[in-house]
VOSEFI-725410 format. One record per atom (N, C-alpha, C): residue number from 1; residue in one letter; x, y, z. Coordinates in Angstrom, 2 decimals. Each point is the difference from the previous one (the first is absolute). Example, Ala and Ser with C-alpha at 12.3 -4.5 7.8 and 13.67 -1.06 7.14 Angstrom:
% residues 2
pos/code/c1/c2/c3
1/A/13.19/-5.69/7.80
1/A/-0.89/1.19/0.00
1/A/0.90/1.20/0.00
2/S/-0.35/1.05/-0.72
2/S/0.82/1.19/0.06
2/S/-0.77/1.09/0.73
//
This chain:
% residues 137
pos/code/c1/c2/c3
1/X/-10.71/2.38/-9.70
1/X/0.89/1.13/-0.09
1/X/-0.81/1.23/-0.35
2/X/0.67/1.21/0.18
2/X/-1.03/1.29/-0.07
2/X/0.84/0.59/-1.22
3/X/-0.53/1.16/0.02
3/X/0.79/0.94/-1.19
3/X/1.31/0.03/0.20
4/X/0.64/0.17/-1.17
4/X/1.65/0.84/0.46
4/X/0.93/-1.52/0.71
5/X/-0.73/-0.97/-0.06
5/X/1.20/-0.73/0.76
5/X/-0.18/-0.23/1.34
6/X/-0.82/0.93/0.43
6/X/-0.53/-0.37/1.48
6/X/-0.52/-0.87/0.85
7/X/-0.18/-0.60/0.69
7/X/-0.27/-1.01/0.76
7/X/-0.40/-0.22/1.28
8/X/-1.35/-0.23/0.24
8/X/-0.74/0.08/1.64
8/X/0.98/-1.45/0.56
9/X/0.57/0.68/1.35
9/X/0.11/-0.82/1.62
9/X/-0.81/0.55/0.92
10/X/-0.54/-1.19/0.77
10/X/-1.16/-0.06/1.10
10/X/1.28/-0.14/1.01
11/X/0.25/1.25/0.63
11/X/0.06/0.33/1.21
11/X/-0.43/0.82/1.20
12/X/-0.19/-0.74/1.46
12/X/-0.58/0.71/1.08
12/X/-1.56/0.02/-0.65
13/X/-0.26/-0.80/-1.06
13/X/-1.10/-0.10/0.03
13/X/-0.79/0.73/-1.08
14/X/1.22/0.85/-0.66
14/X/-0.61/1.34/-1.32
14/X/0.64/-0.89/-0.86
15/X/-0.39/0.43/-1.22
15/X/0.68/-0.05/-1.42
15/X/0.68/1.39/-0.21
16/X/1.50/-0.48/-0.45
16/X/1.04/1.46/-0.13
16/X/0.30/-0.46/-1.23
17/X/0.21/0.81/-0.87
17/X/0.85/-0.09/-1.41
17/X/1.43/0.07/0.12
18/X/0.21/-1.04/-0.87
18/X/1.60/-0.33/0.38
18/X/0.61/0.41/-1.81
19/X/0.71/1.06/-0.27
19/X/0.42/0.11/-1.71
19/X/1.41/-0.14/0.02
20/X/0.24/-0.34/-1.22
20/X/1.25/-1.12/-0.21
20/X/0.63/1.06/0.50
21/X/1.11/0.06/0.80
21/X/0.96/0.44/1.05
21/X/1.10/0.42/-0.32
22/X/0.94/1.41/1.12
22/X/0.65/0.68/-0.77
22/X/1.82/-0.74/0.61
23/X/1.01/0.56/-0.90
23/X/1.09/-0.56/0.47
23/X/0.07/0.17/1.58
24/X/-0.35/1.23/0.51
24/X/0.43/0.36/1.62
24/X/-1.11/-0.76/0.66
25/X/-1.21/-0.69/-0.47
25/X/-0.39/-1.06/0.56
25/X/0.43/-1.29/0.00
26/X/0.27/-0.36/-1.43
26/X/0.57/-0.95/-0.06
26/X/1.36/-0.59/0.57
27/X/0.87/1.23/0.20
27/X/1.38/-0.28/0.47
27/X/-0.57/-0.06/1.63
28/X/-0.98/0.01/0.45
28/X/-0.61/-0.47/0.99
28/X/-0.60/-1.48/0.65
29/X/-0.67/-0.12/-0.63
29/X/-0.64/-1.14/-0.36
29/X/0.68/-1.43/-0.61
30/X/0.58/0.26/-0.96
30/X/0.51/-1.07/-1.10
30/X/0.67/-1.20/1.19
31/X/1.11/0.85/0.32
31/X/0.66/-1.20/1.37
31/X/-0.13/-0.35/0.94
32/X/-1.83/0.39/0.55
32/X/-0.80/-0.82/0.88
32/X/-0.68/-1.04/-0.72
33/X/-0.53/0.00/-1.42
33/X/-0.74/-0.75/-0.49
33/X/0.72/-1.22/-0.11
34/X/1.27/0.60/-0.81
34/X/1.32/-1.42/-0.58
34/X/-0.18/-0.54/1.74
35/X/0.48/0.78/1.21
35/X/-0.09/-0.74/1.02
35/X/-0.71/-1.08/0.67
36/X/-1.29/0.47/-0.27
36/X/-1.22/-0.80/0.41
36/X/-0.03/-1.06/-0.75
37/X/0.72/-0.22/-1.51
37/X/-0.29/-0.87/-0.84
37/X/-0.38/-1.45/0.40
38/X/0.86/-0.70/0.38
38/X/0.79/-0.84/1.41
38/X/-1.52/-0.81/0.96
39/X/-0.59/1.16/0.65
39/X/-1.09/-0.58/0.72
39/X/-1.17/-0.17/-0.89
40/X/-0.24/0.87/-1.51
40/X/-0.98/-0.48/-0.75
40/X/0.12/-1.61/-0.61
41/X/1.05/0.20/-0.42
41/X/0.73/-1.65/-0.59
41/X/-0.90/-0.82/0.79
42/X/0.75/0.30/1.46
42/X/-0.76/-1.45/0.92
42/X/-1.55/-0.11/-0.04
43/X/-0.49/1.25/0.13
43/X/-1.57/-0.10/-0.06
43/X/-0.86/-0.84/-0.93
44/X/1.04/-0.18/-1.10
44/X/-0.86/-1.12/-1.16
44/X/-0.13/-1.28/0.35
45/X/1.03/-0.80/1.08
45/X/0.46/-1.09/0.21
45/X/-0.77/0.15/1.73
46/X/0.35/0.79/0.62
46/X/-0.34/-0.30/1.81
46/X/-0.41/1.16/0.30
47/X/-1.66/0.39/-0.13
47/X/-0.17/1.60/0.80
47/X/0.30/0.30/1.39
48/X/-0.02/-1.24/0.72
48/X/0.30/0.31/1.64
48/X/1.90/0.05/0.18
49/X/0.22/-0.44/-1.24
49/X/1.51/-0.15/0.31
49/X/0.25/1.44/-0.40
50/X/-0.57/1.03/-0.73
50/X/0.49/1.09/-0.91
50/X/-0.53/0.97/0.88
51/X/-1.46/-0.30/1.06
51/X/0.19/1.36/1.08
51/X/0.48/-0.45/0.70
52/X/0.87/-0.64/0.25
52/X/1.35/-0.52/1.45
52/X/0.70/0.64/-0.42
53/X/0.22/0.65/-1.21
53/X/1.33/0.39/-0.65
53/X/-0.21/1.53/-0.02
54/X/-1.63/0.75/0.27
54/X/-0.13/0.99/0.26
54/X/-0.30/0.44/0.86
55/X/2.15/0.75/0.55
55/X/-0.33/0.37/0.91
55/X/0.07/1.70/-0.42
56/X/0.69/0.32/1.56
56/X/-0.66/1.87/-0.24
56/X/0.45/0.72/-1.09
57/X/1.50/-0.60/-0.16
57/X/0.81/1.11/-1.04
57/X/-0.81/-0.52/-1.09
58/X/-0.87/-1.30/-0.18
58/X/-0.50/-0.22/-1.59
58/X/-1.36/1.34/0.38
59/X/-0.88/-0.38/1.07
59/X/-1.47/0.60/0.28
59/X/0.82/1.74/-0.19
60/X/0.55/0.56/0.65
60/X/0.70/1.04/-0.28
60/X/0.13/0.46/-2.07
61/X/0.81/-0.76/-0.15
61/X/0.30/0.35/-1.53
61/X/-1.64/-0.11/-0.71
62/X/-0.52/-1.04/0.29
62/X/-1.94/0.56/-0.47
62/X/-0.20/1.06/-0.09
63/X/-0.05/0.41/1.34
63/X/-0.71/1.16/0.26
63/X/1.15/1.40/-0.83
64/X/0.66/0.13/0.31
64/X/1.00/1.15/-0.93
64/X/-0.09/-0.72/-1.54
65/X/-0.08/-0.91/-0.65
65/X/-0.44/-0.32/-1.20
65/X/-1.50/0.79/-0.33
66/X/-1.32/-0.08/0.42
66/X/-1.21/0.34/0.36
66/X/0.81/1.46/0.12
67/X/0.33/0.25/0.88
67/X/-0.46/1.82/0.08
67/X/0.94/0.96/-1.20
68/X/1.06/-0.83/-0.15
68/X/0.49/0.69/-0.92
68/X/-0.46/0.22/-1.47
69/X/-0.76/-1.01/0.10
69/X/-1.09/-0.47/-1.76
69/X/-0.84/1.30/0.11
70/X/-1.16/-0.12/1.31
70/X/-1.00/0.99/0.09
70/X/0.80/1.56/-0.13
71/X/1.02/0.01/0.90
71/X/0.07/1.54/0.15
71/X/0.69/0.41/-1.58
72/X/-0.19/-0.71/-1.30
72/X/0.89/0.58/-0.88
72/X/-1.39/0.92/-0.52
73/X/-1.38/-0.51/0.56
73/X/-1.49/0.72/-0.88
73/X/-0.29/0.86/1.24
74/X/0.14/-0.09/1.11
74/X/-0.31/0.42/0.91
74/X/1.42/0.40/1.41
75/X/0.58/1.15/-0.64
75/X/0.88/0.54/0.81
75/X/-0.35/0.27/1.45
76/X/-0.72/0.65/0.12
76/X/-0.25/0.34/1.25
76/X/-0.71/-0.98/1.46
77/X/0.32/-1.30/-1.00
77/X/-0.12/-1.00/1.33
77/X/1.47/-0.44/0.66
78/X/-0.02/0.67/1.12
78/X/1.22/-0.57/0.60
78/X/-0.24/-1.22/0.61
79/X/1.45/-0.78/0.25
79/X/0.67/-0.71/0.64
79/X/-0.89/-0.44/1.26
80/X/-0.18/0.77/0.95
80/X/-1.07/-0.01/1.31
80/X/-1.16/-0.42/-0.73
81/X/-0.74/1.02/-0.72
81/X/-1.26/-0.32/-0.26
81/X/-0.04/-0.98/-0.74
82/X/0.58/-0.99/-0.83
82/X/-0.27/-1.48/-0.70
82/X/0.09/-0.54/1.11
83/X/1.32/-0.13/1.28
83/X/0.09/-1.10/0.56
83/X/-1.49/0.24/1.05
84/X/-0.79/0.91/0.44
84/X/-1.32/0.16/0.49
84/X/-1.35/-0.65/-0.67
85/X/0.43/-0.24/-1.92
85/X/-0.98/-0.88/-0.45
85/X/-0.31/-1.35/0.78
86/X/-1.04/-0.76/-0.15
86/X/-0.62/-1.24/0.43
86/X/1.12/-0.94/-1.23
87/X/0.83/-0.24/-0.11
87/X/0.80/-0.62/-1.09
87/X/-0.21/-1.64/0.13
88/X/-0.33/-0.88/-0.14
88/X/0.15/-1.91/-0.13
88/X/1.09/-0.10/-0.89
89/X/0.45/-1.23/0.79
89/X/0.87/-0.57/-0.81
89/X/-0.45/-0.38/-1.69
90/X/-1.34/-0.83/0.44
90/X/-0.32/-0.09/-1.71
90/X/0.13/1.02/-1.18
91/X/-0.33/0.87/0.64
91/X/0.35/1.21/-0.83
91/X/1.07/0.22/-0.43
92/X/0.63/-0.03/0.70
92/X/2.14/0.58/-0.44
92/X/0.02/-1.14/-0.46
93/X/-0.33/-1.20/-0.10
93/X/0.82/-1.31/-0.83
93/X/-1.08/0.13/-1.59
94/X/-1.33/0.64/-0.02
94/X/-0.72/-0.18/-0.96
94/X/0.62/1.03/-0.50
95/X/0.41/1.48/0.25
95/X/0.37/1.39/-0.77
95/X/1.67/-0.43/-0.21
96/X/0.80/-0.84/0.98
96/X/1.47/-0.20/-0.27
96/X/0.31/0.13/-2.04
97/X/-1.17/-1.38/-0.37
97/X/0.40/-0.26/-1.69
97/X/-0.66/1.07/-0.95
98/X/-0.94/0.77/0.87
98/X/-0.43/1.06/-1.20
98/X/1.06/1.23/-0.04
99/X/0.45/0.08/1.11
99/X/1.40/1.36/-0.09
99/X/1.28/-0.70/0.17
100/X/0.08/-1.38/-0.45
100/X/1.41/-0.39/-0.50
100/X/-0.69/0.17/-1.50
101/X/-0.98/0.17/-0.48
101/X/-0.42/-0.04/-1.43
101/X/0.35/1.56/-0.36
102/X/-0.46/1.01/1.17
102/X/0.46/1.20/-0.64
102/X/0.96/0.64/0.18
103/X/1.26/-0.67/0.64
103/X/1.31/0.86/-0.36
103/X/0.61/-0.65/-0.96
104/X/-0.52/-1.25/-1.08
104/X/0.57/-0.66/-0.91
104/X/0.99/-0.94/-0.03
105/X/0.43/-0.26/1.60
105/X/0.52/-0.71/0.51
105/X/-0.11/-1.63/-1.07
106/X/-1.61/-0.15/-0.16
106/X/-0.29/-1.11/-1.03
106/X/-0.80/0.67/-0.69
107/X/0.40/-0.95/-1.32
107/X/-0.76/0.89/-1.35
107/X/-1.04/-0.86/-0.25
108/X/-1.29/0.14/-0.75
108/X/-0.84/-0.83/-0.77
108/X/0.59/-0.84/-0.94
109/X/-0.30/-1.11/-0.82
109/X/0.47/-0.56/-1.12
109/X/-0.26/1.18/-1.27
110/X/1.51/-0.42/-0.84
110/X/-0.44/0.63/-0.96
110/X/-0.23/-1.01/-1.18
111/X/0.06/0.71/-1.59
111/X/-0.60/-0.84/-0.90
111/X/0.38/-1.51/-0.23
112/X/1.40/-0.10/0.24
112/X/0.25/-1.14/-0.27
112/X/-0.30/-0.79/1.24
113/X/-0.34/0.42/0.82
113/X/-0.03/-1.31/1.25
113/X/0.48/0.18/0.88
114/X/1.19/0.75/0.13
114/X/0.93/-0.21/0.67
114/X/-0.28/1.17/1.25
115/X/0.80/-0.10/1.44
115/X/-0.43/0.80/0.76
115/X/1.06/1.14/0.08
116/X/-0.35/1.39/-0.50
116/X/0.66/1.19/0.29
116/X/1.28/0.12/0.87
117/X/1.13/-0.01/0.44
117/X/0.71/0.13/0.93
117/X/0.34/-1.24/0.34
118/X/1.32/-0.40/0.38
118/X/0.57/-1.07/0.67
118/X/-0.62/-1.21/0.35
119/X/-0.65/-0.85/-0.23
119/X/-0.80/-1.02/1.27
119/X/-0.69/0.68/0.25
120/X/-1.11/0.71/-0.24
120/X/-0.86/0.86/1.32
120/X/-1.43/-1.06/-0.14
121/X/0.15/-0.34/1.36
121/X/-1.04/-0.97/0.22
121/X/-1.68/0.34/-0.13
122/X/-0.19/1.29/-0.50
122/X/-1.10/0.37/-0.04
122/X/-0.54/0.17/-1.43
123/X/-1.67/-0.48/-0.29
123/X/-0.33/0.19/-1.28
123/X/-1.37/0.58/-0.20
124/X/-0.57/1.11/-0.54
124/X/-0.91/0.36/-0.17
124/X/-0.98/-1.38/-0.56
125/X/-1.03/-0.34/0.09
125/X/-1.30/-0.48/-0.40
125/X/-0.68/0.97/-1.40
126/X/-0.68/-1.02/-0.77
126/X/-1.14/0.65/-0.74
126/X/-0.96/1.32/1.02
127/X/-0.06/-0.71/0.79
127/X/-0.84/1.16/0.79
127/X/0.90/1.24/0.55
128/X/0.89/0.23/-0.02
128/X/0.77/1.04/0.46
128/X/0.00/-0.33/1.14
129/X/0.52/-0.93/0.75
129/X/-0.11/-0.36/1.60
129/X/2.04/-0.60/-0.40
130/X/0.24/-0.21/1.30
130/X/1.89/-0.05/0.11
130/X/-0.54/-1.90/0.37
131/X/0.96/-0.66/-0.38
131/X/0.04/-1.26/0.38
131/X/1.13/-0.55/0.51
132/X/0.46/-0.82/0.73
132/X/1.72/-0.36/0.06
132/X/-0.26/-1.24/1.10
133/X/0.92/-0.89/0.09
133/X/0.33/-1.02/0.60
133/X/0.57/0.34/1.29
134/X/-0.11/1.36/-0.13
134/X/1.00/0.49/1.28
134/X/-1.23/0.49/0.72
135/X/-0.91/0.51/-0.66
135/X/-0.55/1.47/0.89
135/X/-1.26/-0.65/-0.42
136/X/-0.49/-0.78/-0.14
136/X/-1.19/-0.71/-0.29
136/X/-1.00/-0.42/1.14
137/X/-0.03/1.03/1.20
137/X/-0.93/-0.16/1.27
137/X/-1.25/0.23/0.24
//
């Protein structure tokens, strides 16, 4: 993690800073992530069964997950110019859990153990890295 809360995703091949995220992103974002939830699940159990399950509207919601993270540090990348990046899939499934980490969607553990928010399947590490049974790729 960087200063301030911030957080490098490797996309198109750069490192972009991703900082914990604003409501008009989040009211963006939040109900693609909950969406996608679904095909991460399977990925723990069957990876070929979980990209059968990604199809465009999932590969779609990636990519507007991804640009909407970047453009909150970097406005002036439009819409055209992300989808012109060199983008991999590995990428949008490796950056998916670091910017479901920064709209708070899932919280870190706090003191007692327990995980921040509802069930949220995600848990910070000693190392400051996100862990989860879900998103564990």
């Amino acid at each position: 993690m960087d200063n301030h809360g911030v957080m490098l995703v490797m996309i198109g091949g750069a490192s972009w800073p991703v900082p914990m995220l604003a409501a008009k992103q989040n009211k963006i974002i939040d109900p693609l992530i909950l969406g996608l939830l679904p095909v991460f699940a399977e990925w723990q159990n069957d990876k070929t069964a979980a990209l059968a399950k990604l199809d465009s509207k999932c590969y779609d919601a990636l990519l507007e997950i991804a640009f909407v993270a970047l453009s909150a540090l970097h406005p002036h990348l439009t819409h055209e110019k992300f989808l012109e990046l060199p983008v991999t899939l590995p990428e949008l499934i490796t950056a998916f859990s670091i910017i479901a980490r920064q709209t708070g969607v899932f919280q870190k553990e706090d003191a007692m153990g327990e995980v921040a928010g509802a069930g949220s399947p995600l848990k910070e590490t000693s190392t400051g890295t996100v862990s989860s049974p879900i998103l564990a790729i």
